[in-house]
KOLRO-598037 format. One line per field, with one value per atom (N, C-alpha, C, O, CB): residue number from 1; residue in three letters; x, y, z. Coordinates in pm, whole numbers, plus 50000, padded with zeros to 5 digits. Each point is the difference from the previous one (the first is absolute). Glycine has a CB too. Example, Ala and Ser with C-alpha at 12.3 -4.5 7.8 and 13.67 -1.06 7.14 Angstrom:
// KOLRO-598037
seq	[1_1_1_1_1_2_2_2_2_2] .
type	[ALA_ALA_ALA_ALA_ALA_SER_SER_SER_SER_SER] .
X	[51319_49911_50090_50104_49707_50154_50082_49923_50051_50067] .
Y	[49431_50119_50120_49998_49885_50222_50119_50109_50111_49826] .
Z	[50780_50000_50000_50066_50059_49803_50006_50073_50017_49768] .
//
This chain:
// KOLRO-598037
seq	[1_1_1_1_1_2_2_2_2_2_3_3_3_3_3_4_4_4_4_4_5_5_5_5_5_6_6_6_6_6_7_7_7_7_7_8_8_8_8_8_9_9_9_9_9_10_10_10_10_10_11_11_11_11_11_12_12_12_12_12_13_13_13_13_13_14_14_14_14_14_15_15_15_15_15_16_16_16_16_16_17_17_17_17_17_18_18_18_18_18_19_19_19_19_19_20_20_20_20_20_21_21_21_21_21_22_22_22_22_22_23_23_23_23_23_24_24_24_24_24_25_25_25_25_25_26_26_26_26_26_27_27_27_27_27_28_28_28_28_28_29_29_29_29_29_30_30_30_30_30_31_31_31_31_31_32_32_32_32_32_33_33_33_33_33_34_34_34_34_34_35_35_35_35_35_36_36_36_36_36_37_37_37_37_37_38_38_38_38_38_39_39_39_39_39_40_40_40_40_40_41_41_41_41_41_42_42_42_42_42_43_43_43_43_43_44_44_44_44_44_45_45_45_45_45_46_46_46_46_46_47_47_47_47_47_48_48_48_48_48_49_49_49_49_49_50_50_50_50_50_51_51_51_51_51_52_52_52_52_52_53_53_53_53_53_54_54_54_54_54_55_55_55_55_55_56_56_56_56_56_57_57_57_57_57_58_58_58_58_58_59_59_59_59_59_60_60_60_60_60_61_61_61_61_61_62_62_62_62_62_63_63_63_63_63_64_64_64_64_64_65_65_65_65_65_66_66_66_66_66_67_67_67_67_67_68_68_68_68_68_69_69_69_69_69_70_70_70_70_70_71_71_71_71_71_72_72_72_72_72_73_73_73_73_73_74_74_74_74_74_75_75_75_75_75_76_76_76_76_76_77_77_77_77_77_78_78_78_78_78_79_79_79_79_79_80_80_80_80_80_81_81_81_81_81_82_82_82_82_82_83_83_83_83_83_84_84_84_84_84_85_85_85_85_85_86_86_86_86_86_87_87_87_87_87_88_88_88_88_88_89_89_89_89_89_90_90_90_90_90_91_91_91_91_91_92_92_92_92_92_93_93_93_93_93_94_94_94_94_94_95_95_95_95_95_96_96_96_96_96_97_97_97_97_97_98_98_98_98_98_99_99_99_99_99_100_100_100_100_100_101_101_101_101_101_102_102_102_102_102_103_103_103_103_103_104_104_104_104_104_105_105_105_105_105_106_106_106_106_106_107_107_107_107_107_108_108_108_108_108_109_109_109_109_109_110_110_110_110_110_111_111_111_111_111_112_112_112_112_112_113_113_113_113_113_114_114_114_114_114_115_115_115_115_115_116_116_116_116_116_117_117_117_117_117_118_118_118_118_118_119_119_119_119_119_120_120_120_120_120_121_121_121_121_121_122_122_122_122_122_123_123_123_123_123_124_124_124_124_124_125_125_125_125_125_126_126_126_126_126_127_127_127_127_127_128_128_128_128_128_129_129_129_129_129_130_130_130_130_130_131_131_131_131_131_132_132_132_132_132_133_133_133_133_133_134_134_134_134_134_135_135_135_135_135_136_136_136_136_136_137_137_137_137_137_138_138_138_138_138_139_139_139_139_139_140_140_140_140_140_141_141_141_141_141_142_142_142_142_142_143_143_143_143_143_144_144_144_144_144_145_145_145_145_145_146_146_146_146_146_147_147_147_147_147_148_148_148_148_148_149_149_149_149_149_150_150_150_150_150_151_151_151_151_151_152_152_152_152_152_153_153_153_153_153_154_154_154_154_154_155_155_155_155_155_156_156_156_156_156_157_157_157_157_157_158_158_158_158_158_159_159_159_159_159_160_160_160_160_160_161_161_161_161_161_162_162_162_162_162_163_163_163_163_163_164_164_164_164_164_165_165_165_165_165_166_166_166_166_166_167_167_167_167_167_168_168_168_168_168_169_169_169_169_169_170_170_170_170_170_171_171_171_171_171_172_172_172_172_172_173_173_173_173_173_174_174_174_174_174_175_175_175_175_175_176_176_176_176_176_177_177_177_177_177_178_178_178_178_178_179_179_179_179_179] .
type	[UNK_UNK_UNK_UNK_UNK_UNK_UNK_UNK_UNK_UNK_UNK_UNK_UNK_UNK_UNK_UNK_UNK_UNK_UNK_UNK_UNK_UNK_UNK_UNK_UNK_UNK_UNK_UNK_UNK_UNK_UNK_UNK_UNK_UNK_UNK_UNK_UNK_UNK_UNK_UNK_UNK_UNK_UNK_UNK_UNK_UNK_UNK_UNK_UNK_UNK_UNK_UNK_UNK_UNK_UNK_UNK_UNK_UNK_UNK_UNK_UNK_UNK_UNK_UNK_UNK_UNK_UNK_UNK_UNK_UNK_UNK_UNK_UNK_UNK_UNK_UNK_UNK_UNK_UNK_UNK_UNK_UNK_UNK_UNK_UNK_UNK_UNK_UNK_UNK_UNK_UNK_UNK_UNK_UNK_UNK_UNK_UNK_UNK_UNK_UNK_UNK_UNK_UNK_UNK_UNK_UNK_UNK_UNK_UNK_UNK_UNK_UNK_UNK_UNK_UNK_UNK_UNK_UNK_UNK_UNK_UNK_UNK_UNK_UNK_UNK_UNK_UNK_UNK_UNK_UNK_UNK_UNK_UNK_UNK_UNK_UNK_UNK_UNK_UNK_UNK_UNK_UNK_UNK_UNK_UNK_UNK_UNK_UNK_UNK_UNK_UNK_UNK_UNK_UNK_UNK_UNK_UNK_UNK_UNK_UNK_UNK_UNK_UNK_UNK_UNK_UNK_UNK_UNK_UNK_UNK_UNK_UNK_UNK_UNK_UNK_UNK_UNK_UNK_UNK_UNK_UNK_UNK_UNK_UNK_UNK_UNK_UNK_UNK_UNK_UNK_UNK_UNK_UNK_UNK_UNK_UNK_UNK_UNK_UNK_UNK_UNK_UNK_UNK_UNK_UNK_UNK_UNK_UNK_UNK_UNK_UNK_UNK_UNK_UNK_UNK_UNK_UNK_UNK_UNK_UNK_UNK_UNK_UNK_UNK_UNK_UNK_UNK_UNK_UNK_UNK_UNK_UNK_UNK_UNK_UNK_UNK_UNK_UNK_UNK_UNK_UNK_UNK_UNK_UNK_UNK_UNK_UNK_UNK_UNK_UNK_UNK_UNK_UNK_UNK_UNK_UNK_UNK_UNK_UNK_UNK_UNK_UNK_UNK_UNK_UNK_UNK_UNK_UNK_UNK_UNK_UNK_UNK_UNK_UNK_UNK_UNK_UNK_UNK_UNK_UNK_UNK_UNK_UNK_UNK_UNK_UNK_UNK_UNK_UNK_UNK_UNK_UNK_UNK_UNK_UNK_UNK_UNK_UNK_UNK_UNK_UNK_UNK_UNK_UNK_UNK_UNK_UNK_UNK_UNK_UNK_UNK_UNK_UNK_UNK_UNK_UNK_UNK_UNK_UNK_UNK_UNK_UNK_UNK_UNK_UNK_UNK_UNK_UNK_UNK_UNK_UNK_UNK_UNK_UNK_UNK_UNK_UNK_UNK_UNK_UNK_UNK_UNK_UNK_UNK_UNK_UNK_UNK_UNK_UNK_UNK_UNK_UNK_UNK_UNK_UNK_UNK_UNK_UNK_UNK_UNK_UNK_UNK_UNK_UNK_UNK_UNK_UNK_UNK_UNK_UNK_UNK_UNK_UNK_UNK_UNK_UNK_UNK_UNK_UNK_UNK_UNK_UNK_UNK_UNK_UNK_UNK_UNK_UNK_UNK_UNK_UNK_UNK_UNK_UNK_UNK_UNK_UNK_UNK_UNK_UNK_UNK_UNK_UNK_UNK_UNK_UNK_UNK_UNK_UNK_UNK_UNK_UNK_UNK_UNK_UNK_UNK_UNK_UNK_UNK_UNK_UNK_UNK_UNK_UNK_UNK_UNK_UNK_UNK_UNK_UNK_UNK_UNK_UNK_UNK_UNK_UNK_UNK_UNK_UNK_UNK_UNK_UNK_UNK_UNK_UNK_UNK_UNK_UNK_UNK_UNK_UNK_UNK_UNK_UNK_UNK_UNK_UNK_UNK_UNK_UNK_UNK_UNK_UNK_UNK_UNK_UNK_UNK_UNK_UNK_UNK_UNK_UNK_UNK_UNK_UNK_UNK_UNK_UNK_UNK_UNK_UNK_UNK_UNK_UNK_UNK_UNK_UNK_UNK_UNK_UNK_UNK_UNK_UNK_UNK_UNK_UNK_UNK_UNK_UNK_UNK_UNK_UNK_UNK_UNK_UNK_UNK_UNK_UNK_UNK_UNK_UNK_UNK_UNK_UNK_UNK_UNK_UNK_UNK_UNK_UNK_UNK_UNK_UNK_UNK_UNK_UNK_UNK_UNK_UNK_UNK_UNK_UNK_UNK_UNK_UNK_UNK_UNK_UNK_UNK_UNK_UNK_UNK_UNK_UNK_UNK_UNK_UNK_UNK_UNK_UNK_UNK_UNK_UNK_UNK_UNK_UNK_UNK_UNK_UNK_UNK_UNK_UNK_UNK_UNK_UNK_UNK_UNK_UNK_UNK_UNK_UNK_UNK_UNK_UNK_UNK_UNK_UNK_UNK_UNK_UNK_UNK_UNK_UNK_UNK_UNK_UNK_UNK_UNK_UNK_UNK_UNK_UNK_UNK_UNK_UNK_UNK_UNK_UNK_UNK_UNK_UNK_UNK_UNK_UNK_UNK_UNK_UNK_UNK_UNK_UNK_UNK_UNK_UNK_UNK_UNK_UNK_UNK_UNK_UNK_UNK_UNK_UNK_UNK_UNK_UNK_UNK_UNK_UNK_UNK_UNK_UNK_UNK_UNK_UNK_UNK_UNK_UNK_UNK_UNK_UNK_UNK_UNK_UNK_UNK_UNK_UNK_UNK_UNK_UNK_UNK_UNK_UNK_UNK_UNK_UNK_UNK_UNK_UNK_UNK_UNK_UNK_UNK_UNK_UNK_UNK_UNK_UNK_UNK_UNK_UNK_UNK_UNK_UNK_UNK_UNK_UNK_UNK_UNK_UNK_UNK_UNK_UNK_UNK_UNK_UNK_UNK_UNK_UNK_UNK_UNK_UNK_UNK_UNK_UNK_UNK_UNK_UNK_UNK_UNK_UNK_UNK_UNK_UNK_UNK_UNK_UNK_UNK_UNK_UNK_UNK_UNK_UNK_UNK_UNK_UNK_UNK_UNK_UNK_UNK_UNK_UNK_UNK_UNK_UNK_UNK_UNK_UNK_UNK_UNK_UNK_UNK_UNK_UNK_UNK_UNK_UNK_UNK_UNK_UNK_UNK_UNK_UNK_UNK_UNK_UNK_UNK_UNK_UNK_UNK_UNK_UNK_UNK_UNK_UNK_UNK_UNK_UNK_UNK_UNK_UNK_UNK_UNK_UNK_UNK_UNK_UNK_UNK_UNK_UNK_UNK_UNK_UNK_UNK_UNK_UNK_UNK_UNK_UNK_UNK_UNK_UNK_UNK_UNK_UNK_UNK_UNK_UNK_UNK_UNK_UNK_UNK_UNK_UNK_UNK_UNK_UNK_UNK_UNK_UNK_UNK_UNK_UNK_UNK_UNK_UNK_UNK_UNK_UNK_UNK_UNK_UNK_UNK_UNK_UNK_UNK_UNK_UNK_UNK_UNK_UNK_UNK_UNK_UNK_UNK_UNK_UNK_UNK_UNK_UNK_UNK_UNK_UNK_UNK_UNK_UNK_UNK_UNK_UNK_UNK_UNK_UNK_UNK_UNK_UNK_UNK_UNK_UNK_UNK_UNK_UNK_UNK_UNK_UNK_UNK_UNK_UNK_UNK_UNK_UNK_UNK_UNK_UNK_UNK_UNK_UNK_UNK_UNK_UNK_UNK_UNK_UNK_UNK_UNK_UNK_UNK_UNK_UNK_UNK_UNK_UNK_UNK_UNK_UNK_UNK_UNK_UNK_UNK_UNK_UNK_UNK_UNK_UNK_UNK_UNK_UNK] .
X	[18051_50129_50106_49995_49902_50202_50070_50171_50065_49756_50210_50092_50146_50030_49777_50283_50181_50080_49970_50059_50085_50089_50101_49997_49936_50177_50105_50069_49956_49961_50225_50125_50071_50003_50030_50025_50029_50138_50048_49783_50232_50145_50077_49991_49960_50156_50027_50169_50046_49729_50298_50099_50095_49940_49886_50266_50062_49993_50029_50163_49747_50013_50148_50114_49681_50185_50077_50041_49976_49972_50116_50041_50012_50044_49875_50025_50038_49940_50004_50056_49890_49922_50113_50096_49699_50210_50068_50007_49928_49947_50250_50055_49914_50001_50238_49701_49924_49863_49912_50262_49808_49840_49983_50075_49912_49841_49947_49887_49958_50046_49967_49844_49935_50036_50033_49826_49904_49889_49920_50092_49975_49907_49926_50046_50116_49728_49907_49951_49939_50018_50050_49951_49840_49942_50281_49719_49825_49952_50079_49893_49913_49997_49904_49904_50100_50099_49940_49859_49951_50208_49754_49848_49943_49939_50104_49991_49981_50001_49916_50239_50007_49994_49961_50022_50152_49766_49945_49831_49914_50321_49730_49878_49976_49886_50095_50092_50051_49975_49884_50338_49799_49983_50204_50023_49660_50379_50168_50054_49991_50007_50057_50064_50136_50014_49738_50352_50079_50012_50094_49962_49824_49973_49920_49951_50024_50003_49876_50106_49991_49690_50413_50089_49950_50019_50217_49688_50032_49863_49895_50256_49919_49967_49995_50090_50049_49722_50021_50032_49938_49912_50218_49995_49982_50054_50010_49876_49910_50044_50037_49798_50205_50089_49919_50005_50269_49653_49949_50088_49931_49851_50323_50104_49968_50075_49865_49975_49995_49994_50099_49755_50036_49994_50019_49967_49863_50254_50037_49893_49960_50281_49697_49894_50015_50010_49938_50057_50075_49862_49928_50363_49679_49899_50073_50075_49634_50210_50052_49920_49886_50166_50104_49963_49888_50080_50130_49703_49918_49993_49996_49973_50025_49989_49920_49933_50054_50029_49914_49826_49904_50322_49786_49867_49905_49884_50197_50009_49942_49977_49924_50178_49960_49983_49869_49917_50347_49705_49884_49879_49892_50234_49870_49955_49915_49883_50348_49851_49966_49930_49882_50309_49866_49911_49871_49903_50364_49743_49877_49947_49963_50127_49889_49892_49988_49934_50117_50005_50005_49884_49957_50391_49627_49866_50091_49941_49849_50332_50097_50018_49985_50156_49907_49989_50119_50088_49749_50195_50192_49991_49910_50186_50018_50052_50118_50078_49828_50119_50174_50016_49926_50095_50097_50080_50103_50066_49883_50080_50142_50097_49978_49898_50217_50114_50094_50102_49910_49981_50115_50054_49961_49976_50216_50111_49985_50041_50152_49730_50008_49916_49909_50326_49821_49922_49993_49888_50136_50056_50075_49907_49983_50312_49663_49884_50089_50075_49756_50187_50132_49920_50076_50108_49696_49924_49879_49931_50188_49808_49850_49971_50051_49901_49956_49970_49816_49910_50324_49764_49882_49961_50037_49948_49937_49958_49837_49908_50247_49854_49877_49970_50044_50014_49863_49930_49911_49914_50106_49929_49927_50072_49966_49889_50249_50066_50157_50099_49748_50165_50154_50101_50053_49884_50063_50142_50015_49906_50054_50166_50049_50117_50086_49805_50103_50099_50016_49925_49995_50217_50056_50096_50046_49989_49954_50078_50094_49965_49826_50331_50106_49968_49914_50286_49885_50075_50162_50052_49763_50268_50125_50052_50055_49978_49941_50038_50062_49995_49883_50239_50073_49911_49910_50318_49816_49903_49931_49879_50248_49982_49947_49878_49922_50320_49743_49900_49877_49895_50259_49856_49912_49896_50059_50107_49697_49907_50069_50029_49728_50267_50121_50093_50048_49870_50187_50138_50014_49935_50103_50058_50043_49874_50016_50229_49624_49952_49893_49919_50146_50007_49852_49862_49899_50276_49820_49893_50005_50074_49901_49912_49963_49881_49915_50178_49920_49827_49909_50052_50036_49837_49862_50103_50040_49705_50285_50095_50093_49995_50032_50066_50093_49902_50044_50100_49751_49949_49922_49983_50022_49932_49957_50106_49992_49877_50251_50096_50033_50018_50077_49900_50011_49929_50038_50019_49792_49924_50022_50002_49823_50192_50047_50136_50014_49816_50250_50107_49963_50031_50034_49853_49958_49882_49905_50163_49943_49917_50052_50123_49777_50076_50034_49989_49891_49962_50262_50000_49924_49979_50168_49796_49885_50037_49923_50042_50163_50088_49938_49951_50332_49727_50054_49903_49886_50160_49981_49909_49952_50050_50055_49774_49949_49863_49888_50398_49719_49957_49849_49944_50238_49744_49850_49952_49899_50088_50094_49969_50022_49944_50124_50009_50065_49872_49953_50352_49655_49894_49908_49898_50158_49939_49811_50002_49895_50066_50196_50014_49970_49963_50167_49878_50012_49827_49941_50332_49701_49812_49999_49895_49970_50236_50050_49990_50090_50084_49672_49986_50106_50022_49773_50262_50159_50085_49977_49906_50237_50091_50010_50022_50061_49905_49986_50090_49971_49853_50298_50076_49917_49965_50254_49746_49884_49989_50071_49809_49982_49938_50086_49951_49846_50312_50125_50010_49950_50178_49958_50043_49939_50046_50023_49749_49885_50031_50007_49721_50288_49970_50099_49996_49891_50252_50115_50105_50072_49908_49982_50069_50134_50050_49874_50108_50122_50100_50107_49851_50012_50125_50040_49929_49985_50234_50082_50046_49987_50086_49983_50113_50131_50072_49799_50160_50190_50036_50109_49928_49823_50036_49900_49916_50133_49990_49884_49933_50008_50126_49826_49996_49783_49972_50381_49558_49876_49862_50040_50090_49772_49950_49881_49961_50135_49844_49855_49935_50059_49985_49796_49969_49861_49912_50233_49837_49883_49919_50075_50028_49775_49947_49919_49910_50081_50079_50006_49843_49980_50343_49577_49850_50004_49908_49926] .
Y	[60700_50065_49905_49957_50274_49737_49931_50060_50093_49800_50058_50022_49956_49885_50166_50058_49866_50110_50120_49690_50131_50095_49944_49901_50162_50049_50023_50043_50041_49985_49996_50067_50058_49958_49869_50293_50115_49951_49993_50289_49682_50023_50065_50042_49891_50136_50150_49924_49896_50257_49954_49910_50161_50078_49587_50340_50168_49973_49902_50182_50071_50030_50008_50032_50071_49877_50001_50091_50113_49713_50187_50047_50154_50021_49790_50300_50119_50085_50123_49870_49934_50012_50036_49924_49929_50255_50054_49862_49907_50371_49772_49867_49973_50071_49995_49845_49960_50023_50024_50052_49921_49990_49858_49904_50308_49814_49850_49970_50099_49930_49862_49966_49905_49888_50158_50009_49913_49889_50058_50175_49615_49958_49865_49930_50157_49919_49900_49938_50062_50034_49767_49877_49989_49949_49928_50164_49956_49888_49942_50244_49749_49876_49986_50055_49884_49952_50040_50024_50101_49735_50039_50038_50136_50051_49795_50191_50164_50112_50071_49866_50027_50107_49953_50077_50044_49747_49983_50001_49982_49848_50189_50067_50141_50036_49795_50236_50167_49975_50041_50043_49879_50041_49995_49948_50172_49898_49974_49912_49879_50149_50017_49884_50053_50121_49761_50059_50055_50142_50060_49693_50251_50160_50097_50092_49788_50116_50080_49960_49902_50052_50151_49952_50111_49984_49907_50246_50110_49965_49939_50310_49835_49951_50179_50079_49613_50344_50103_49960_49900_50228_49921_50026_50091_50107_49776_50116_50092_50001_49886_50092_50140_49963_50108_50117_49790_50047_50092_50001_50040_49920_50022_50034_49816_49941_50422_49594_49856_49916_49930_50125_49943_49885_50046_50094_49789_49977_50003_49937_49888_50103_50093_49974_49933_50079_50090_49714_50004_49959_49918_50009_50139_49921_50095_50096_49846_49953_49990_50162_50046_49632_50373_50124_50010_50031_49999_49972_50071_50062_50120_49867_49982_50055_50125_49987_49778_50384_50027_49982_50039_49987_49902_49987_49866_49988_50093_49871_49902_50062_49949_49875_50301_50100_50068_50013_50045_49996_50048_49907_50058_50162_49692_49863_50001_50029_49849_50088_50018_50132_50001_49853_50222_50098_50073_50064_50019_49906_50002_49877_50043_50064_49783_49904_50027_49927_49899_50265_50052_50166_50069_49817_50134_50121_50101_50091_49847_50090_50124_50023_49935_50012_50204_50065_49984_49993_50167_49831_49977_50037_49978_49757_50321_50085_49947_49932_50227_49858_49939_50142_50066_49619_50336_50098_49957_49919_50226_49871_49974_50073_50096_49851_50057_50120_50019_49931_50012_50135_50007_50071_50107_49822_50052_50103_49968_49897_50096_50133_50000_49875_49966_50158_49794_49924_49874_49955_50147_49857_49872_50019_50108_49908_49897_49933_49992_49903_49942_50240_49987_49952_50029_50207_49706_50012_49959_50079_50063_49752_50010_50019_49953_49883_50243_50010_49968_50046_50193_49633_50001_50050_49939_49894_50278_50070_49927_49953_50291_49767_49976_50124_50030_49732_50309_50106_49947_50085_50061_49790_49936_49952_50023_49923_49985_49918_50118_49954_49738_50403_50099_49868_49956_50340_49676_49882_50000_50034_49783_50140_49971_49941_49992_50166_49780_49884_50047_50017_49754_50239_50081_49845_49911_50459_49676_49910_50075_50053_49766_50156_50079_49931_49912_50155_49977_49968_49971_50049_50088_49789_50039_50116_49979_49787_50380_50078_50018_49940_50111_50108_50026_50062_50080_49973_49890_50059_50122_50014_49882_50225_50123_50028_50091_50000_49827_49989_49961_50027_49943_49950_49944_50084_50082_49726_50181_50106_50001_50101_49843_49916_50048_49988_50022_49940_50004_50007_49877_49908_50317_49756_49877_49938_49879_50218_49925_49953_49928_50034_50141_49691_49891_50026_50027_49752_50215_49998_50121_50025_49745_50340_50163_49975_49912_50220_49976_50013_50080_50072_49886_50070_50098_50135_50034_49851_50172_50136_50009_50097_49871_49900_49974_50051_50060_49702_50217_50009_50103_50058_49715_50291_50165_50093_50081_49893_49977_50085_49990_50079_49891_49905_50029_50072_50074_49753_50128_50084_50162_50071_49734_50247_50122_50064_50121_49873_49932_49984_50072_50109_49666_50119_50006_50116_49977_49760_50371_50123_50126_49997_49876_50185_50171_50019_49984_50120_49929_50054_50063_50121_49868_49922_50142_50107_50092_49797_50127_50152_50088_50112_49780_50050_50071_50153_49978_49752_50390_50104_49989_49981_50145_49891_50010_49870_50036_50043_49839_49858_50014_49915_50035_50176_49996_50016_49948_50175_49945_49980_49880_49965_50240_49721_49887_49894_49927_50123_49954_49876_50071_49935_49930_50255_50068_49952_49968_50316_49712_49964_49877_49983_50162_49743_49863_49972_49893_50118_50052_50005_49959_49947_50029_50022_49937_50092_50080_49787_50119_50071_50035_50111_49811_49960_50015_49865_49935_50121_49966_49960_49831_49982_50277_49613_49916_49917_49988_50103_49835_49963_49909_50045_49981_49872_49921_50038_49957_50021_50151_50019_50128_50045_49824_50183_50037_49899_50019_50071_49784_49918_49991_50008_49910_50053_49935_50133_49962_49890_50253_50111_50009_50025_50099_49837_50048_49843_49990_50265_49657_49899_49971_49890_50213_50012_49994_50083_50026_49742_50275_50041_50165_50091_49744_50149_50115_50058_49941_49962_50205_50041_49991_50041_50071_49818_49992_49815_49947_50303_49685_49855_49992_50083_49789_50003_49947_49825_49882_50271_49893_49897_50032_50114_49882_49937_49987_49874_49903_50249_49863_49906_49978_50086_49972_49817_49968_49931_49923_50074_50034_49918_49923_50042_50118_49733_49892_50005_49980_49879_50154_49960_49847_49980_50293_49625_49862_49992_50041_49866_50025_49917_49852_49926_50282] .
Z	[41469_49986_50052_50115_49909_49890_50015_50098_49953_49811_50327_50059_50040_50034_49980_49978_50009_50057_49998_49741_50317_50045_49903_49928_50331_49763_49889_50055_50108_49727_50142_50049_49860_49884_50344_49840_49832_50030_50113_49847_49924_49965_50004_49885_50044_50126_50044_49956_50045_50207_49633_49966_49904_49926_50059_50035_49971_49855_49931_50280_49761_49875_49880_50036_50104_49783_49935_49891_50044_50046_49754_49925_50072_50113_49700_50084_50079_50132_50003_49778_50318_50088_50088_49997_49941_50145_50147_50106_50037_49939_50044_50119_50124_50100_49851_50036_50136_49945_50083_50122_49726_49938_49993_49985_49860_50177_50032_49847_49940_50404_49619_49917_50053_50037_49761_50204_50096_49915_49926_50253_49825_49901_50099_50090_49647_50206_50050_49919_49913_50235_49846_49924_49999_50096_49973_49836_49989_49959_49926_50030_50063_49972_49799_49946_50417_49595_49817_49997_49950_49927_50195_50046_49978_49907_50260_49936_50037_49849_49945_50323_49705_49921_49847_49907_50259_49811_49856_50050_49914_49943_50269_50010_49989_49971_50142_49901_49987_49844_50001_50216_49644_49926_49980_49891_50145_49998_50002_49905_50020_50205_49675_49925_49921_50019_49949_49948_49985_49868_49948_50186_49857_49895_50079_49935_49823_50372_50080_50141_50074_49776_50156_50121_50105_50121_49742_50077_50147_50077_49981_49902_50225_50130_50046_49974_50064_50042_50061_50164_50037_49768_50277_50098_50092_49972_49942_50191_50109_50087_50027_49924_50180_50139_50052_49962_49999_50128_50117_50101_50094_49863_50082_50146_50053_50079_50026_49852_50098_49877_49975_50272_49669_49882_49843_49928_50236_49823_49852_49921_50031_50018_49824_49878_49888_49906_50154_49903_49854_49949_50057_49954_49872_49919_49834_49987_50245_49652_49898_49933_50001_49999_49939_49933_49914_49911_50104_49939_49902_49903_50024_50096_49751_49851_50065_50102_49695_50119_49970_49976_50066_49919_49896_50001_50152_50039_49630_50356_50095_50111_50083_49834_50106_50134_49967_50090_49966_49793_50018_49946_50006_49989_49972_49994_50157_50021_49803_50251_50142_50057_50035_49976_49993_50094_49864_50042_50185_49695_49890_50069_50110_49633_50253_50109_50137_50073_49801_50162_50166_49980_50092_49993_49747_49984_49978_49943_50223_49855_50005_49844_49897_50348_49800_49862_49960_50085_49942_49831_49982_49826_49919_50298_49770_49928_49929_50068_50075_49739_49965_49936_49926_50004_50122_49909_49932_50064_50067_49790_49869_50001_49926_49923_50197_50021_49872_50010_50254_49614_49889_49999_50047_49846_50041_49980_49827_49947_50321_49654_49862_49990_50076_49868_49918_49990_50110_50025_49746_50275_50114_50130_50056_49870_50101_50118_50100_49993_49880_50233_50098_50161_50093_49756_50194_50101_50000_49935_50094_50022_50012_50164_50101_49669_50206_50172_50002_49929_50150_50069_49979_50124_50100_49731_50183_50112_50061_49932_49955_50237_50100_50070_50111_49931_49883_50074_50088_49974_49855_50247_50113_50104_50116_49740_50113_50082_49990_50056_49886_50012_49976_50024_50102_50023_49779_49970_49856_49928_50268_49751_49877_50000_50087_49840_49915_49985_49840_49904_50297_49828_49840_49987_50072_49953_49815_49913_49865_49894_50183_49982_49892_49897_49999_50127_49756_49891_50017_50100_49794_50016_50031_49906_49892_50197_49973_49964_50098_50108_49744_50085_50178_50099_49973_49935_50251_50096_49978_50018_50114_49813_50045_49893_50025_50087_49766_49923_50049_49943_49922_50269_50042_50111_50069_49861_50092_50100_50135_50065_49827_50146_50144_49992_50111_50017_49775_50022_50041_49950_50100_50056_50073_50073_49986_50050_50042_50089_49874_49914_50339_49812_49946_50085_49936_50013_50179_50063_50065_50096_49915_49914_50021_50069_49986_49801_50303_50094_49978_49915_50246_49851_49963_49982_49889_50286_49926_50030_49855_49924_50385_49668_49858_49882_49902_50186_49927_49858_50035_49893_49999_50199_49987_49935_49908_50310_49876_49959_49819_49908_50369_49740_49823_49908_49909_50115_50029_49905_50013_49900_50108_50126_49958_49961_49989_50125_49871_49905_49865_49953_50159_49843_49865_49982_49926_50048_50088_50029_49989_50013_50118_49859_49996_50182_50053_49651_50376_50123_50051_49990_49977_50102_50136_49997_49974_50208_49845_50031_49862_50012_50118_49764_49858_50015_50040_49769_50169_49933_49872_49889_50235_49924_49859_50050_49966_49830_50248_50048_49964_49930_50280_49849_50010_49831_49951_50329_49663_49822_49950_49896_50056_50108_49919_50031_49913_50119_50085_50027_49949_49976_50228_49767_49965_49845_49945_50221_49746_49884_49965_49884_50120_50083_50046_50007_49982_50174_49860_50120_50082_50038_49859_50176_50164_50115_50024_49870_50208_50085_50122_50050_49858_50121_50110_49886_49898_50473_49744_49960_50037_50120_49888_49911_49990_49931_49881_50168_49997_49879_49924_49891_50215_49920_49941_49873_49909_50283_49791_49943_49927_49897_50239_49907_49923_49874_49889_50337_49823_49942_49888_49886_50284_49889_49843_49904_49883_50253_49874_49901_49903_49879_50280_49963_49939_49925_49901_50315_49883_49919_50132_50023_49659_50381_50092_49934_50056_50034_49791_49918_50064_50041_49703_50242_50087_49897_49892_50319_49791_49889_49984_49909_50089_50121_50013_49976_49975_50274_49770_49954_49847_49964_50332_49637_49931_50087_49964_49765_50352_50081_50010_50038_50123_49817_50024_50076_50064_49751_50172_50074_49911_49922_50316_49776_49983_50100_50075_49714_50222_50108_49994_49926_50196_49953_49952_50072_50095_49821_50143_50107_49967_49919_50165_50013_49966_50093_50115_49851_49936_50068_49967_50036_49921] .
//
């Protein structure tokens, strides 16, 4: 492991940024980041802050995320998120490891499975799938899954029967289980 110290640039923001705002930047060495896989068509960068250290390692395609934890034995899933015919979302889920790494379209956000958040957490995407569900709350519920052949309530296995499809969007899902 290779090691250097650095000093961050701390220099006031500019254009429409509030008076007295700062941007903070640190010089990496080219080395480094054309070992990362970094080049000028593959620019993002995730970053990580536990209260003490900063994370940067290089974002991840989709498929290279489950690329990976599929060689780590984990189970993983892609779902396809559409509005009508238009591909607005791929999400590739890690049921083993509860992580995922979605990949928009440029459609508008709200077309998209999270909206604004590029990087959703296990919790982001439960919540979605029951989104795309008929409400726990709803009356009527124990017919609807007995109609389904769904012993409890599962968005999951909601989803496989139903597709995700609601009646107030045309918005649906498909899903893969990736070996």
């Amino acid at each position: 492991m290779e090691r250097r110290i650095a000093k961050i640039n701390i220099s006031s923001a500019g254009g429409t940024a509030s008076s007295g705002s700062k941007t903070c930047k640190v010089t990496l060495p080219t080395s480094w980041v054309e070992a990362m896989g970094i080049d000028g068509g593959r620019r993002e960068l995730e970053l990580t802050f536990d209260g003490q250290t900063i994370t940067l390692s290089r974002r991840l395609s989709g498929p290279e995320f489950a690329s990976r934890r599929l060689a780590q034995g984990h189970e993983i899933r892609v779902l396809r998120f559409y509005d009508g015919d238009i591909l607005c979302s791929t999400i590739y889920a890690d049921f083993t490891g509860q992580a995922v790494a979605v990949e928009n379209q440029p459609v508008p956000l709200v077309k998209t499975a999270f909206g604004n958040n590029p990087l959703p957490d296990w919790k982001d995407f439960q919540r979605f799938l029951e989104e795309r569900c008929i409400p726990r709350q709803r009356a009527g519920l124990r017919e609807y899954l007995d109609a389904l052949g769904l012993e409890e309530y599962d968005p999951l296995a909601i989803i496989e029967k139903t597709g995700g499809r609601m009646a107030e969007d045309q918005q649906w899902l498909t899903m893969e289980v990736l070996k």
